[in-house]
C-alpha positions in Angstrom: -131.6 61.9 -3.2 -134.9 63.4 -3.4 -136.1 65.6 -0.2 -139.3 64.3 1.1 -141.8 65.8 4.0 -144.5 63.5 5.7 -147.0 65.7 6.6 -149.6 63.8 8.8 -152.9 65.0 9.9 -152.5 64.0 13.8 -156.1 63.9 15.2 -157.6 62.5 11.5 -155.2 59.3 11.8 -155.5 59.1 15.8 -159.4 59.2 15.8 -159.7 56.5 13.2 -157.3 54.5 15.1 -159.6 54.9 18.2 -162.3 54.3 16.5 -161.5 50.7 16.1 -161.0 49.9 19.4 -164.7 50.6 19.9 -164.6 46.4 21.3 -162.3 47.8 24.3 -164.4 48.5 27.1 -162.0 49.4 29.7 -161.3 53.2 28.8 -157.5 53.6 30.3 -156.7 50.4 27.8 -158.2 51.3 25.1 -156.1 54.7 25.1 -153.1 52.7 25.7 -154.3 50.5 22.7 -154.5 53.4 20.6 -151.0 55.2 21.2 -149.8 51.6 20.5 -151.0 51.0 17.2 -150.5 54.6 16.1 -146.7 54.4 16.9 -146.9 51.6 14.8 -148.5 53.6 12.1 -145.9 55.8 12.0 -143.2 53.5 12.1 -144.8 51.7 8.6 -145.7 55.5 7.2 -141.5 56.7 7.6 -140.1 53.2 6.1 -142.8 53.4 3.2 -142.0 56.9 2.3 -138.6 57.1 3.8 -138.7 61.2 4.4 -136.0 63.9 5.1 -138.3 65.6 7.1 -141.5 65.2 9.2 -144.3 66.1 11.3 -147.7 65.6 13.4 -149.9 68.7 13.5 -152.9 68.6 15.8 -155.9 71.0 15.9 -155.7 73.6 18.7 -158.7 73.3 21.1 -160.8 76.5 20.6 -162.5 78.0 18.0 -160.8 79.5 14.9 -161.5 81.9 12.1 -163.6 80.3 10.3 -166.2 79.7 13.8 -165.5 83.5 13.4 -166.3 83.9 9.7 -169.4 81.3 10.4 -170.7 80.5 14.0 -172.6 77.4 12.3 -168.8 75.7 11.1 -169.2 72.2 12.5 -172.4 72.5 14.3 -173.4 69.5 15.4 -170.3 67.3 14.5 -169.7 64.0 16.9 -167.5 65.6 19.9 -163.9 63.5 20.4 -164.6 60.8 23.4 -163.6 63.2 26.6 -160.9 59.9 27.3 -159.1 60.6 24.2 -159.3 64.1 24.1 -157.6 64.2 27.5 -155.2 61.9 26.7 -153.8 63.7 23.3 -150.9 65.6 25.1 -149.4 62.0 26.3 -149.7 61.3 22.7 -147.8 63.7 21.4 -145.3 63.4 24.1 -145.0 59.4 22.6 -145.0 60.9 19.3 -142.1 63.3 19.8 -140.4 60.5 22.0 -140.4 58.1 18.6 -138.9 60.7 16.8 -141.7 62.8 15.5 -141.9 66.4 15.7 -145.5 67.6 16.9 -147.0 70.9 15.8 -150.4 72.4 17.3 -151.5 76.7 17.1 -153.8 78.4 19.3 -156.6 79.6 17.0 -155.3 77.4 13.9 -156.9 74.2 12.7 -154.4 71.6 11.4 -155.6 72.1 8.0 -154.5 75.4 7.2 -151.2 74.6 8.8 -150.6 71.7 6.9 -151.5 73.3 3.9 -148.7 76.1 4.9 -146.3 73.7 5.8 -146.9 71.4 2.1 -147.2 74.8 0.3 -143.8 76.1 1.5 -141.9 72.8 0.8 -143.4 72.6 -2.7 -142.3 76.3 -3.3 -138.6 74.8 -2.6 -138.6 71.9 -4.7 -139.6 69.2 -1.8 -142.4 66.8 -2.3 -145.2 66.6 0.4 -147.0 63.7 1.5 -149.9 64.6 3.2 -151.6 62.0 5.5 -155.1 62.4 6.0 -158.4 61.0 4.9 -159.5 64.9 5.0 -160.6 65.2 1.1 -159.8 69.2 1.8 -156.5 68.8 1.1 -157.3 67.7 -2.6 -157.0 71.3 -3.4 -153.4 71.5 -3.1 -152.9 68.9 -5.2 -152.9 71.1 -8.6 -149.1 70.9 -7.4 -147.4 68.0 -8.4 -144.9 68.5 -5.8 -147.9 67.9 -3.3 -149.4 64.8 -2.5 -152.1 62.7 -0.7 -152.4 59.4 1.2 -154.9 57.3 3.2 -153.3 55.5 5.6 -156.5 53.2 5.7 -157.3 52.6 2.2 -153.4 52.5 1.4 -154.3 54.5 -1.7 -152.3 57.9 -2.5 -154.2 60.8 -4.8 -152.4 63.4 -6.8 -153.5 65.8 -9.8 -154.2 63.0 -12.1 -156.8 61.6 -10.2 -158.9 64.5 -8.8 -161.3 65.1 -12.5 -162.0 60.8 -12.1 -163.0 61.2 -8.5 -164.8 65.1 -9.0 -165.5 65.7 -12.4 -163.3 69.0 -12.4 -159.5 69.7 -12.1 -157.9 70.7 -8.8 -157.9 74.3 -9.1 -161.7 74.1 -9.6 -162.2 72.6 -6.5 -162.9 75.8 -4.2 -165.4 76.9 -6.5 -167.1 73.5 -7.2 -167.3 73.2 -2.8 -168.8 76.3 -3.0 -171.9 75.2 -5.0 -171.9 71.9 -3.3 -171.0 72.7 0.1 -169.9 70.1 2.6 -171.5 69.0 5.0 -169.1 67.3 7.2 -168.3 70.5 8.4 -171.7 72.3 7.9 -170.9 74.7 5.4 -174.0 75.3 3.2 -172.9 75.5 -0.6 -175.7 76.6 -2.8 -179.3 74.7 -1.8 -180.1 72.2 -4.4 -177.0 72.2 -6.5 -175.5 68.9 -5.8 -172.4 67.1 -7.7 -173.4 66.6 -11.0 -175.3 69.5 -10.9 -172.3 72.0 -9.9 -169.9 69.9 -12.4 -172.4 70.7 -15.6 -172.3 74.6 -14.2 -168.3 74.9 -13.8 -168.1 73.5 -17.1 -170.2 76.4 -18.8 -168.3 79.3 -16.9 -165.2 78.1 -14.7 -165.4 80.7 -11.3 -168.5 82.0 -9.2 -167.7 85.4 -10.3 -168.0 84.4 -14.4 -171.1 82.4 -13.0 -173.1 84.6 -11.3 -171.9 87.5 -14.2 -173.8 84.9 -17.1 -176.4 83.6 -14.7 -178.7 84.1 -18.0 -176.8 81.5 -19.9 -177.5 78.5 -17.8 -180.9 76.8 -18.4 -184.2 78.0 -16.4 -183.7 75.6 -13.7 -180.2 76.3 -13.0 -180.7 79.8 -12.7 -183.4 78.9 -10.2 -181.2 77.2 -8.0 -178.2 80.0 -8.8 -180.8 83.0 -8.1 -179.9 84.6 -4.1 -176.6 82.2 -3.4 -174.0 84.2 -4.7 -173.0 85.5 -1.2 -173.5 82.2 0.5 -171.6 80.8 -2.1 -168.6 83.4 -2.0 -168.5 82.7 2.2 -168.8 78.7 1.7 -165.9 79.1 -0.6 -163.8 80.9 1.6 -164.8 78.6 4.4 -163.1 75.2 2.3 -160.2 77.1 1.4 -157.4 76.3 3.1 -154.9 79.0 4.3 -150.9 78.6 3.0 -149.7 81.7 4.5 -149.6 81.4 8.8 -146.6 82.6 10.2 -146.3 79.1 12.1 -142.6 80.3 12.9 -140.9 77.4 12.4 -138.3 76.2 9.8 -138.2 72.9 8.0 -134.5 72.1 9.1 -136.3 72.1 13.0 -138.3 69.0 11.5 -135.8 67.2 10.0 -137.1 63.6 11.3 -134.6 61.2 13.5 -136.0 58.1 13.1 -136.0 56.3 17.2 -133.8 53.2 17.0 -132.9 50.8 19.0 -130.1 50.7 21.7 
């Protein structure tokens, strides 16, 4: 049978769950609410995909390399309702309780451990599904043994479908955030290259370096908006790029998941 790893993004599904409880007014309830329907969640997540091994990896509370790398990294982003946030560690305590192990590093946002954790499995033949609405994780997808899912939309997103939705392959990705930039999490990109814009360029010359090495290729107006961002555009790129190498310590038969049953 094959091996499979649900990888779920903990604070991406938990906030959108939250979120739609806005209606509930008393604050205590709508917590309670919230740990209720994402128990649920989970229960339809491990009989749809039916894994060998599984986890929840949260954020960690403080600042991480990239605030280091760039103070600006998610300036200004909606802060998590103080309610919920105090209320995560009874979450994971639930979580763990319903048979799901929980993982969370001090000074490590749950991206770049998931992408470890998905990057590792894929290396030993075991596919990934990655839960998350977080359209970061679309890099990792130039491995077929990696794979994405939105809970909400019920859709799931591999290689295949990355050029339809971004107009390059999965590979390109870092380099086409890096003109772009996102600004979900305030990093800058290039000013003025937008989608379409960025696409046209990585089709010309497929990396920043070969870019910015025949800016005098591109027409005038691209090399306009290219002239003065190759540094901003080398730092944005290493901002969206996910890490797949923290020592997280911990080895895949510790998250071997036990489905809760019944007594």
């Amino acid at each position: 049978m094959e091996k499979k790893f649900l990888i779920i993004d903990g604070m991406n599904l938990i906030r959108r769950l939250y979120a739609a409880l806005e209606s509930e007014t008393d604050a205590v309830r709508r917590v309670e609410r919230c740990q209720s329907i994402t128990v649920d969640a989970l229960a339809k997540l491990s009989q749809q995909f039916n894994p060998s091994y599984a986890v929840i990896v949260f954020d960690s509370s403080g600042q991480t390399w990239r605030h280091k790398l760039y103070p600006e990294y998610k300036l200004g982003r909606v802060p998590m309702d103080d309610t919920l946030h105090d209320a995560i560690p009874s979450f994971a305590k639930l979580l763990r309780f319903n048979g799901f192990p929980c993982l969370r590093m001090e000074g490590w946002e749950a991206d770049d451990l998931i992408a470890t954790l998905a990057v590792k499995a894929a290396a030993n033949q075991i596919k990934s599904y990655i839960i998350s609405t977080d359209k970061g994780f679309t890099q990792l997808l130039e491995d077929e043994h990696i794979l994405q899912y939105d809970y909400f939309a019920k859709l799931g997103y591999d290689k295949a479908w990355v050029p339809g939705k971004y107009g390059v392959e999965p590979h390109q990705l870092l380099d086409y955030w890096a003109l772009v930039g996102d600004t979900t999490n305030r990093i800058p990109g290039v000013k003025g290259i937008g989608p379409k814009t960025a696409v046209t360029i990585i089709q010309q010359q497929p990396t920043l370096e070969a870019i910015y090495a025949n800016q005098e290729a591109f027409a005038p107006r691209i090399q306009g908006l290219l002239a003065g961002g190759y540094e901003q555009a080398i730092q944005s790129r290493q901002l969206v790029q996910l890490k797949v190498d923290v020592d997280i310590g911990v080895r895949l038969s510790q998250l071997r998941y036990h489905p809760k049953t019944a007594n």
